[in-house]
C-alpha positions as CSV (number, residue, x, y, z in Angstrom):
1,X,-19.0,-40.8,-6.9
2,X,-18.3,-41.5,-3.2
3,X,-21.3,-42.9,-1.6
4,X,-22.8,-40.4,0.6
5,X,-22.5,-41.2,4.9
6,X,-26.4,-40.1,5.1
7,X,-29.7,-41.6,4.0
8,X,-32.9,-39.6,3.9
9,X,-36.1,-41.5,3.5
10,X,-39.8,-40.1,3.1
11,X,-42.4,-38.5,0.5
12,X,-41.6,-36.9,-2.2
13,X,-44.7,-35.2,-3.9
14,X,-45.8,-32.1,-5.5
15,X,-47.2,-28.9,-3.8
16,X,-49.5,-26.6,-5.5
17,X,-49.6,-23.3,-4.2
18,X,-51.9,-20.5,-5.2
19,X,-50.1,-17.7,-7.2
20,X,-49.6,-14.6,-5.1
21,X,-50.6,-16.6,-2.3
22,X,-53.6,-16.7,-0.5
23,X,-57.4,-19.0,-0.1
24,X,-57.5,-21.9,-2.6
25,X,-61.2,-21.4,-2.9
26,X,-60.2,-17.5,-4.6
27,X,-57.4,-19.1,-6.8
28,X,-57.2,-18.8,-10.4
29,X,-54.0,-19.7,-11.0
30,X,-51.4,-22.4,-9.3
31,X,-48.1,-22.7,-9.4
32,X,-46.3,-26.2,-9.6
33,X,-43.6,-27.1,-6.6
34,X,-41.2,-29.4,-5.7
35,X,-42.2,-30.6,-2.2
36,X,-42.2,-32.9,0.8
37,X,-39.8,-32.4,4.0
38,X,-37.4,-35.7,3.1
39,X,-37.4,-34.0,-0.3
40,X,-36.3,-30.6,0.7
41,X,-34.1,-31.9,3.3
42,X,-32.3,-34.4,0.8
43,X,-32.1,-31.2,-1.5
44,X,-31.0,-29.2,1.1
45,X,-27.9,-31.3,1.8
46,X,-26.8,-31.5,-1.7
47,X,-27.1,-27.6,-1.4
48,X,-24.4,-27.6,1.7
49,X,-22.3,-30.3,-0.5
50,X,-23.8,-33.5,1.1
51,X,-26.0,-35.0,-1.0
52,X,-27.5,-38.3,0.6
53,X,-28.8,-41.6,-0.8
54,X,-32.7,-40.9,-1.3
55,X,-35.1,-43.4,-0.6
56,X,-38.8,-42.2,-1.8
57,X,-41.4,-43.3,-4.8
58,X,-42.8,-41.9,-7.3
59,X,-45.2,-42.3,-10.5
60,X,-44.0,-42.6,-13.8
61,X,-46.7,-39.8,-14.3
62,X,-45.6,-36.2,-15.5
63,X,-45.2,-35.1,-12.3
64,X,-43.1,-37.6,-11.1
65,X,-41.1,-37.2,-13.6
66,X,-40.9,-33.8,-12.7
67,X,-39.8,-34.6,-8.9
68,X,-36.9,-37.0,-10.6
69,X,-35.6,-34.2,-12.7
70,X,-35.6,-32.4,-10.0
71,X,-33.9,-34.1,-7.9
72,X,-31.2,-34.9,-10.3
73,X,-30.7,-31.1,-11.3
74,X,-30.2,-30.4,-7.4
75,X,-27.1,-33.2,-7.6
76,X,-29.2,-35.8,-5.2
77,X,-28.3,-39.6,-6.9
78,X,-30.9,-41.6,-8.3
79,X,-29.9,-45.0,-6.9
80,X,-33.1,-45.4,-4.6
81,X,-35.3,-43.2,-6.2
82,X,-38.2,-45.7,-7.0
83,X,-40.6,-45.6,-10.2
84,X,-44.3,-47.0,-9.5
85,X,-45.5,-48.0,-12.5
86,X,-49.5,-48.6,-11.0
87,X,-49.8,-45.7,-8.3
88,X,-50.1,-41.8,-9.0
89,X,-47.6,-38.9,-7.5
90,X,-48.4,-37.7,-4.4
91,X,-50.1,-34.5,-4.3
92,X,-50.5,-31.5,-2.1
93,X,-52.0,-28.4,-1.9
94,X,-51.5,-25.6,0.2
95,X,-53.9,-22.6,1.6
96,X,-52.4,-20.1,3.3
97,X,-55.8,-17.7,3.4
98,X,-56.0,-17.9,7.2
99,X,-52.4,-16.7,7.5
100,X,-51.0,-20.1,8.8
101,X,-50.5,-22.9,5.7
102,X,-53.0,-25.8,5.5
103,X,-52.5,-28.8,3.3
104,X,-54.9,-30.8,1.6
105,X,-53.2,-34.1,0.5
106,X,-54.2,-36.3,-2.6
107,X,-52.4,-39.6,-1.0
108,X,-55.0,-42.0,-1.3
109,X,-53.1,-45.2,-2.4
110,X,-50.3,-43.0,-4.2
111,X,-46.2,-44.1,-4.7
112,X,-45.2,-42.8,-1.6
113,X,-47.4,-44.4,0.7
114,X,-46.4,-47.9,-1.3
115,X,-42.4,-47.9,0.0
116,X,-42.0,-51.5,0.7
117,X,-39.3,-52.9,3.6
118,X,-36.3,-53.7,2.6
119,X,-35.7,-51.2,-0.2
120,X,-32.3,-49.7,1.1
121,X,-30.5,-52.6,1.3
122,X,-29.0,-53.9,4.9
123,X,-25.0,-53.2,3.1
124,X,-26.2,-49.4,2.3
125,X,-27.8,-48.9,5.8
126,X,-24.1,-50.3,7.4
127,X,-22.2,-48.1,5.2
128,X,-23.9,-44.6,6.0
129,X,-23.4,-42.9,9.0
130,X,-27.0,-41.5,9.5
131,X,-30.3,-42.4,8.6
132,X,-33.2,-39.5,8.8
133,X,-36.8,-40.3,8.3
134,X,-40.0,-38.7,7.9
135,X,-43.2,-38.7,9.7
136,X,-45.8,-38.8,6.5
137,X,-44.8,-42.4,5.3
138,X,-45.5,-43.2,9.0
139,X,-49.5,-42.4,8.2
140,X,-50.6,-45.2,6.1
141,X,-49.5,-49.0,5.2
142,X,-47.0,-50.3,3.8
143,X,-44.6,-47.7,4.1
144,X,-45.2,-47.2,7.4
145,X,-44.1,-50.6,8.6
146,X,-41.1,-49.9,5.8
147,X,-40.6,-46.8,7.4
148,X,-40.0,-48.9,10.9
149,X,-38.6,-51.7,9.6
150,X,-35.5,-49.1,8.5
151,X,-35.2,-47.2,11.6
152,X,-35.1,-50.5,13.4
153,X,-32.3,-51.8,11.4
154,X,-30.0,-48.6,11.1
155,X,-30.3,-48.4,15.5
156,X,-29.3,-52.4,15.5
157,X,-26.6,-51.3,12.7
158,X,-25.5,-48.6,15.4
159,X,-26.3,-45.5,12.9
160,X,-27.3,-42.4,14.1
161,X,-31.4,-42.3,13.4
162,X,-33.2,-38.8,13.0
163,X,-36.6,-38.6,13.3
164,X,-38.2,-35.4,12.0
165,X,-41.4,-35.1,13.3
166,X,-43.8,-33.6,11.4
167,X,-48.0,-33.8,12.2
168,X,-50.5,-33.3,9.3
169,X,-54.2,-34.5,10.7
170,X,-55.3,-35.2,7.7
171,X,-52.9,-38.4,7.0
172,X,-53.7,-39.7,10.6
173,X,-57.5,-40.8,10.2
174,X,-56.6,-43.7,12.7
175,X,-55.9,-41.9,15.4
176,X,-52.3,-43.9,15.2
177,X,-49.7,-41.4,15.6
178,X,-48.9,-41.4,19.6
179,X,-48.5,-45.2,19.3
180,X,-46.6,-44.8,16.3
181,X,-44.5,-41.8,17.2
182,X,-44.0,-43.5,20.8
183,X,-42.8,-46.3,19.7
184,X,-40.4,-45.3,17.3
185,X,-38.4,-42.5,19.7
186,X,-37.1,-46.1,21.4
187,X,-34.9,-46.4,18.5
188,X,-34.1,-43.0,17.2
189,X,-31.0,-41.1,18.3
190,X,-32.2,-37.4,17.3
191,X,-35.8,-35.7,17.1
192,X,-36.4,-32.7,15.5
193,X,-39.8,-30.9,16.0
194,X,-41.4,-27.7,15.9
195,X,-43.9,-27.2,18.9
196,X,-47.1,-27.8,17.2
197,X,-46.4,-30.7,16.0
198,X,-46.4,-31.7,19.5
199,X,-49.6,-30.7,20.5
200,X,-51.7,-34.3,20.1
201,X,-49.1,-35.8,22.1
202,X,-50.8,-36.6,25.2
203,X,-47.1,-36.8,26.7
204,X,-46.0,-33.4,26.1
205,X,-46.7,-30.2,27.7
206,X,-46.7,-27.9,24.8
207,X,-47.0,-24.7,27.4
208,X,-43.8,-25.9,28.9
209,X,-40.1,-23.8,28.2
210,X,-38.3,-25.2,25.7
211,X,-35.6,-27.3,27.6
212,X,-38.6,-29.4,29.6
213,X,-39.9,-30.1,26.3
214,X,-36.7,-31.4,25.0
215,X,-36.4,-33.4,27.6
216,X,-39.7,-34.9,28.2
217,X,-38.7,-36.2,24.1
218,X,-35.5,-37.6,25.5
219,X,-37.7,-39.7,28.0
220,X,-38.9,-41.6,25.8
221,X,-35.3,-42.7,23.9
222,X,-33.5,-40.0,22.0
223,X,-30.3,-38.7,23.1
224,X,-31.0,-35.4,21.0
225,X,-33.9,-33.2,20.4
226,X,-34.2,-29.6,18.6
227,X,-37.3,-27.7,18.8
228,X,-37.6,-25.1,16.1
229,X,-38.9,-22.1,17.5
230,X,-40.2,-19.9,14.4
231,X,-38.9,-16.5,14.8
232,X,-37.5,-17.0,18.1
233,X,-34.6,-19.3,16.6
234,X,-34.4,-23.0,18.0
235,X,-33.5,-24.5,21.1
236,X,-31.9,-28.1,21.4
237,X,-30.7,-30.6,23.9
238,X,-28.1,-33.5,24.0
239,X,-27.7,-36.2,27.0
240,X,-24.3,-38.5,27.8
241,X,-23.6,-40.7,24.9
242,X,-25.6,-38.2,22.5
243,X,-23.8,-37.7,18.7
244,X,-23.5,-34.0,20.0
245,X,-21.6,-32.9,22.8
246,X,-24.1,-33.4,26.0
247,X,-25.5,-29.9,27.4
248,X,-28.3,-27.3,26.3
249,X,-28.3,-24.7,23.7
250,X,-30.5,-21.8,22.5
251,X,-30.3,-19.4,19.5
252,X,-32.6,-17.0,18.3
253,X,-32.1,-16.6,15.2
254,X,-30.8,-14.1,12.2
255,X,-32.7,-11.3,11.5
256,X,-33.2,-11.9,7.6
257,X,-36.2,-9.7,5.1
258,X,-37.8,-13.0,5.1
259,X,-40.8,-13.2,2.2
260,X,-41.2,-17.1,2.0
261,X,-41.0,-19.2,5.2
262,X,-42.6,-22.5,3.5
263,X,-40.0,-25.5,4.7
264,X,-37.8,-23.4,6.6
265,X,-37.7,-26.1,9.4
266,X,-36.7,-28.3,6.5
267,X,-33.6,-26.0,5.6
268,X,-33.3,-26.1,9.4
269,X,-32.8,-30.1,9.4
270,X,-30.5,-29.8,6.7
271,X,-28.0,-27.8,8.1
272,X,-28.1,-29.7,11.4
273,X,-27.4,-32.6,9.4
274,X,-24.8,-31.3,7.2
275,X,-22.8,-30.2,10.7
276,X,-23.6,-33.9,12.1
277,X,-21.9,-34.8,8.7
278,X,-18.9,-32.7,9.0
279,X,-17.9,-33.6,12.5
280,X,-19.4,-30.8,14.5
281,X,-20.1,-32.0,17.8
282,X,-21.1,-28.9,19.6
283,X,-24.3,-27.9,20.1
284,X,-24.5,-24.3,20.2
285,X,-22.4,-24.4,16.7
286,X,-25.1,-26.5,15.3
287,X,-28.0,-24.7,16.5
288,X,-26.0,-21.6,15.0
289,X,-25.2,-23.1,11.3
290,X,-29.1,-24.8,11.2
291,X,-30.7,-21.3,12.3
292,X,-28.6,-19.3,9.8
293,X,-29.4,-22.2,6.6
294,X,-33.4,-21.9,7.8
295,X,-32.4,-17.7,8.1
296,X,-31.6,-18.1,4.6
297,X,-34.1,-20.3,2.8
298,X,-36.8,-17.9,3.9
299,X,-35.2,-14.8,1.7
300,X,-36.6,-16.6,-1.9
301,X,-39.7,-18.2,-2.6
302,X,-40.5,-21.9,-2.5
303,X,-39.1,-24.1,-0.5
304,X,-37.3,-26.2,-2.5
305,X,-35.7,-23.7,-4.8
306,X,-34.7,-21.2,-2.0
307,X,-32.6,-23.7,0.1
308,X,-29.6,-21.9,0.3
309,X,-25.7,-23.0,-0.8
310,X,-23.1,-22.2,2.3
311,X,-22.4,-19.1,0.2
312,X,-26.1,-17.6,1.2
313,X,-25.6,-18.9,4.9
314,X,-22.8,-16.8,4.7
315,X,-24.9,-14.0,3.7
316,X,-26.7,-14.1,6.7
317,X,-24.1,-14.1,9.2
318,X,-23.8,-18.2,9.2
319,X,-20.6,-19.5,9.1
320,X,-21.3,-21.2,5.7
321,X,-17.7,-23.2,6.3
């Protein structure tokens, strides 16, 4: 195999879901998902015919055996896929009674949160071009200074560093993640975000148009930011020197039946990765292929098993090229 030109690095971890949807306090049944942005996005690549080195960690419980075989049957390689022999699989599960889906994590000392620096080795972070990261391995020790520790050495490497920021309170009981967060856009390249996981950033004007908020990321080092917008598409930003062509863009998405939008901002990194990948460079194409693979990861159920091949962004009106 030809080693891949991206790294994705984060949680990999197992959602439960009630079936039909719905309160977890009124659930009899639950169904068993693959789960975790890095995960999905790592998944989603190999989807679009990019699959990435993986850095994450696991049990050797059932269930992370299940995320492993996963992962191989979705055609990600298993080279930095890490056992942990001592600490559980990560956990999650979801309520989406109130309409809008809240996660209860059991993380407590599990695999993921025991990523050690140093894992990808410095050759493997020289030969990629791009490194994305997560923001859960960011909430607790020692994979949060691991989590550093690798975006510090791809920017001195000169890769292109993606930071996918993604706020769950729960993980955050010290109150860390502006410091955290602040410090690391210094050495990241691109920043993805949806607006609300803005909001505890005392920074950011979360009332503010899309383009101020962009830019109010790029002040603090980024050269790139894309805001996902929910139905109202996405919007992104590049400055002079940025992997994209410098300028604004907006899209507002593809109409699609959509009856599962769990990780569509996932599928949404994905394909804005998988066009870094390929050599796009212009923004509005980018913005256009990411919309139309988050269009159609929301037409099937689960996140994981409804990211989409270029054949189904096609289907949507993407140019699945």
């Amino acid at each position: 195999m030809t080693d891949p030109g991206l790294l994705v690095a984060g949680e990999t971890l197992v959602d439960f879901l009630p079936r039909g949807g719905g309160s977890l306090a009124d659930a009899e049944t639950l169904d068993r998902r693959a789960g975790g942005a890095p995960a999905n996005v790592a998944v989603g690549l190999a989807r679009l015919g990019y699959a990435p080195w993986f850095w994450t960690r696991v049990g050797t419980d059932p269930f992370g055996d299940f995320l492993v075989e996963t992962l191989e049957d979705h055609g990600v390689p298993l080279r930095f896929v890490e056992r942990d022999p001592t600490a559980k699989t990560t956990l999650a599960f979801v309520d989406d009674g109130a309409g809008e889906a809240a996660f209860s994590f059991y993380r407590d000392g599990t695999a993921d949160t025991r990523l050690e620096p140093d894992g990808v080795p410095e050759e493997t972070v020289r030969a990629v071009d791009a490194v994305y990261v997560g923001s859960v391995t960011l909430g607790s020790e020692p994979s949060r200074t691991a989590t550093v520790d690798l975006v510090e050495r791809a920017h001195a490497a000169g890769r292109t560093v993606v930071l996918d920021l993604n706020f769950r309170p729960e993980l955050w009981t010290d109150g860390a993640f502006e410091r955290v967060v602040t410090d690391l856009l210094a050495d990241v390249d691109v920043v993805t975000a949806a607006r609300e996981d803005l909001r505890t950033l005392s920074f950011v004007d979360t009332t503010a148009d899309p383009e101020t908020l962009a830019a109010t990321l790029c002040e603090r080092g980024p050269s790139t930011a894309f805001l996902t917008l929910g139905e109202a598409g996405a919007s992104a930003l590049a400055r002079s020197g940025a992997p994209f062509a410098a300028g604004t863009a907006t899209h507002d998405g593809y109409d699609v039946d959509a009856v599962d939008t769990t990780g569509a901002g996932d599928a949404f990194t994905a394909g804005m990765l998988a066009s870094l990948a390929e050599g796009t460079r212009d923004l509005s194409a980018t913005l256009s292929f990411a919309n139309a693979v988050a269009a159609a990861s929301t037409t099937a159920t689960g996140a994981m098993a409804a990211l989409p091949t270029r054949t189904d962004v096609r289907s949507v009106g993407g140019d699945g090229t």
